[in-house]
N, C-alpha and C positions, 0 to 999 in steps of 0.2 A: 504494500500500500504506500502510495506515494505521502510525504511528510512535507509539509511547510516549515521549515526553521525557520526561528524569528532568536536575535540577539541582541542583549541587555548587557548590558557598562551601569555597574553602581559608581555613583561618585559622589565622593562626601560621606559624609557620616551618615548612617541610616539607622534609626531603630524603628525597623519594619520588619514582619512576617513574611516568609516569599511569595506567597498568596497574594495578601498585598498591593507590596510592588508590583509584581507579575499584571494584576488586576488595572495598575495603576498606565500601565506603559502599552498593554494590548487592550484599544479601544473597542475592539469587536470580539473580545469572547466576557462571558459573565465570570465572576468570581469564582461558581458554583463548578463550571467549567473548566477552569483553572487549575482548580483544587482536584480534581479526577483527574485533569493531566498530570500534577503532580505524584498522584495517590499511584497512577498508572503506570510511573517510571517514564514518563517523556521530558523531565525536567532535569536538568544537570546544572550544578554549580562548581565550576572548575576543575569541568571535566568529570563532575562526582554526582552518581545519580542521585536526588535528595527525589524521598516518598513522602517526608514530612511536610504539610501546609504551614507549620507553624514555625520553620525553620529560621532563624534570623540572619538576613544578610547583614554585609559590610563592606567596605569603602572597595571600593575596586575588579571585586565577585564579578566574575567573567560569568551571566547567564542565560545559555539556550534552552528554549523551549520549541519540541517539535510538534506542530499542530497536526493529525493525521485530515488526511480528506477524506470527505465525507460521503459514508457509505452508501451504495446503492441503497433505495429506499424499496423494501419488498412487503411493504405492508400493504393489502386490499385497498383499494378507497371503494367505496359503498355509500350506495344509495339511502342516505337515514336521513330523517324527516328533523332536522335541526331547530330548536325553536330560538331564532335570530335574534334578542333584541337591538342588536346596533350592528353595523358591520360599514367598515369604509377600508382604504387602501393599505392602512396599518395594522388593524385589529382588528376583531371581532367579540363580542362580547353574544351570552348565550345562556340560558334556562336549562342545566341538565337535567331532565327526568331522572327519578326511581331506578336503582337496578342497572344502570347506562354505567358502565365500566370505563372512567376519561380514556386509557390506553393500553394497547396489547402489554403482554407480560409473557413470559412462560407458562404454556397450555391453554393461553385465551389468546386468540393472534384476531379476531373477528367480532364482529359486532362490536365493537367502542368508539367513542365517539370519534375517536382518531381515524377510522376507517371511516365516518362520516365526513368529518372536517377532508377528508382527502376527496373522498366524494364532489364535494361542494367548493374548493377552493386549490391552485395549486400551488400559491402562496404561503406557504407558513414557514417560520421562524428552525431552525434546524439544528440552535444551540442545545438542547437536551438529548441530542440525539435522534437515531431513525426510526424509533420506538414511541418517540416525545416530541413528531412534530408540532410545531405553537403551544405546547405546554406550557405555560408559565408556572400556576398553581393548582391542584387538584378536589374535589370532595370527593368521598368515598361513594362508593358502588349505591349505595341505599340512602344515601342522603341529597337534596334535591337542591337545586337552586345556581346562582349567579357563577360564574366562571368567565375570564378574560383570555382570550387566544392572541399568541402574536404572529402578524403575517412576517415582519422582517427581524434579523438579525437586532439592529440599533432599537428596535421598539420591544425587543427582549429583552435587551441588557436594562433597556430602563426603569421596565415593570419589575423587573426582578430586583432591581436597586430600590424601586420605590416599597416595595414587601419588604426586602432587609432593612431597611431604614424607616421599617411601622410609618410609613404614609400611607398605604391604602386602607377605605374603609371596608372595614369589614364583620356586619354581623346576621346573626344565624336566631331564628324563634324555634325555641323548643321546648318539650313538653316531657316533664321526668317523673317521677313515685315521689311519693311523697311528698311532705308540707316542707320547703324552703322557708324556716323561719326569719332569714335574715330579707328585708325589703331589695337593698343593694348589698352587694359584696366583691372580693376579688379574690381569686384563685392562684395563689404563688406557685405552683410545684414541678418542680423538673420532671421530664419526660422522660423516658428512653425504652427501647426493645426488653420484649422480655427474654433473654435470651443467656438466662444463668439461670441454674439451680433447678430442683425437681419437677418443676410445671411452668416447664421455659419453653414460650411456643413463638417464635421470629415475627409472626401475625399478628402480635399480640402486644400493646404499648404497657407499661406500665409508671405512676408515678417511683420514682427512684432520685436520690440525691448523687447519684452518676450521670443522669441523664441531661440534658440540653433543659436552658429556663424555659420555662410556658407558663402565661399568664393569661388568664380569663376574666376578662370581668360580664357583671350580671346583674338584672335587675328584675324584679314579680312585674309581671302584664298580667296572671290573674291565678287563683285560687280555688280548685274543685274538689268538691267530698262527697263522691256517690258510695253508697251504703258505707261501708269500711276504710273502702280505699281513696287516699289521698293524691292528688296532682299540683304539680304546679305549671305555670304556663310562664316562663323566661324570656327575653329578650339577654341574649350573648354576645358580646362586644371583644372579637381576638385582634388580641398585640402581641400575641408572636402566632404562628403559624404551623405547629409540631403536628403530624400522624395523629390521629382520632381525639386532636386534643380536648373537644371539650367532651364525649362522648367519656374519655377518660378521669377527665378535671371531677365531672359530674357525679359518677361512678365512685371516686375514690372518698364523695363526702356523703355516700350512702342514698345519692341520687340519680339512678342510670337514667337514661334516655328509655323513653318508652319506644316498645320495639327494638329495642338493643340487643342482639340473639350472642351479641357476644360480651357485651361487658354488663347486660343486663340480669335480672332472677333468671333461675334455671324453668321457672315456670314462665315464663315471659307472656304476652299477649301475642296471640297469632296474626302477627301483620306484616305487610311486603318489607318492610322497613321500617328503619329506626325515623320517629317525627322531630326532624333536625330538617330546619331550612337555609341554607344562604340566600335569606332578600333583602339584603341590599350589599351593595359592592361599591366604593368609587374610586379613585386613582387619577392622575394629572394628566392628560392626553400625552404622549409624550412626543409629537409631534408638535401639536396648534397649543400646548403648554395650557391647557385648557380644564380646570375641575370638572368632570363627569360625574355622574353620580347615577346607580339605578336601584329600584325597586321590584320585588318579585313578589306577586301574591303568594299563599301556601299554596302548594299541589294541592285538588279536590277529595285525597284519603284522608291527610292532614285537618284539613278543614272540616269536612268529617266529623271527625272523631273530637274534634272538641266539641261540634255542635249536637251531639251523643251525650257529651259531658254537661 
């Protein structure tokens, strides 16, 4: 496979991480990108492969970085019924349904929406790879709502900069067991895999003080007590962006998401999915520099089911 080298001259005094730098000097790949080339062994400093992101350069550090080119793309594109709400020359922004897997993986290569988006556009962003065309950010399989695509390379890097640096808005209505006694609150607790010890499942997030920070906050939209069982109806507000984070956050203060087949009771409520929504989304145009901002009603099970309640 053919390589792009690109070569770096530190000069001066640095206290930087090679990520970083790296990030800082190649304006067309994201940092996220960066750091997989590094983690991949395509990064060398003085002549010396560094795998480490968090390596510190200094003054003089001779470093190449080879960018590989970008693989054929063998993924279907498929005719799927996309629900659009914005789309221009840069991006697309979109409503994903219930059960709508955002992108192929190992043993699911069809039906995601990534075989749609290829369908509908051939345009997208190719920094996550051939797996993650225009991927920026994700929601899981069962949980519904707002998602941003990026058609170019530059309208990646930005959306991605503006996520890492909690600019974009972002929040999710949902509906968990039990009485939430506190009106507002916020959820401090680091994230990470559960991927030690006797009922360690890779799938499976858990709160951990090894893990990456994740912060939740939260506030009552409404309060239900049919016979015994109690609800609460939340409005969720993420500043950072981890794996199943609030589906976890929620979970660990003894209030799963209703519909949660995995972090919720073992008895759970038989429903397609967990009632977790992203309606609303916004972010800086990163083109026309422009605040966007959108709204998503509930999906009509969601809706539903409080009106049930």
């Amino acid at each position: 496979m053919e390589q792009d080298v690109h070569k770096l001259i530190v000069s001066g005094r640095q206290d930087s991480r090679l990520d970083s730098f790296i990030s800082r000097n190649l304006t067309k790949v994201s940092r996220s990108y960066v750091q997989n080339l590094i983690k991949t062994g395509h990064v060398t400093v003085n002549d010396t492969v560094i795998v480490h992101k968090g390596y510190q350069i200094h003054d003089k550090d001779e470093i190449l970085i080879s960018v590989p080119e970008p693989s054929n793309l063998n993924i279907e594109s498929q005719d799927i019924d996309l629900d659009i709400k914005f789309e221009d020359e840069y991006l697309i922004v979109l409503n994903k349904p219930r059960q709508l897997v955002v992108h192929p993986a190992h043993g699911h290569f069809s039906d995601t929406l990534v075989n749609g988006l290829l369908g509908h556009t051939k345009f997208l962003s190719n920094i996550n790879g051939v797996l993650r065309p225009g991927i920026v950010h994700r929601i899981d399989k069962d949980t519904t709502g707002l998602l941003v695509i990026a058609k170019t390379q530059e309208v990646h890097i930005d959306l991605a900069e503006q996520f890492r640096n909690h600019q974009i808005t972002r929040r999710y209505k949902v509906l968990v067991h039990g009485n939430v006694i506190q009106n507002v609150g916020t959820i401090n607790l680091n994230i990470c895999r559960s991927n030690s010890g006797n009922n360690a499942d890779r799938k499976k997030m858990i709160v951990s003080e090894r893990g990456k920070k994740a912060i939740t906050h939260f506030k009552i939209l409404e309060r239900f007590q049919v016979n015994k069982h109690e609800y609460t109806y939340l409005n969720c507000r993420l500043e950072t962006g981890r794996t199943h984070q609030i589906r976890v956050h929620l979970a660990h203060i003894n209030h799963p998401v209703v519909g949660d087949k995995v972090y919720g009771p073992k008895n759970e409520i038989p429903l397609v999915g967990q009632l977790l929504h992203a309606y609303k989304l916004g972010f800086i145009h990163p083109v026309t520099k422009i605040y966007m901002e959108f709204d998503q009603e509930l999906p009509q099970d969601f809706a539903d089911f409080l009106i049930d309640l």
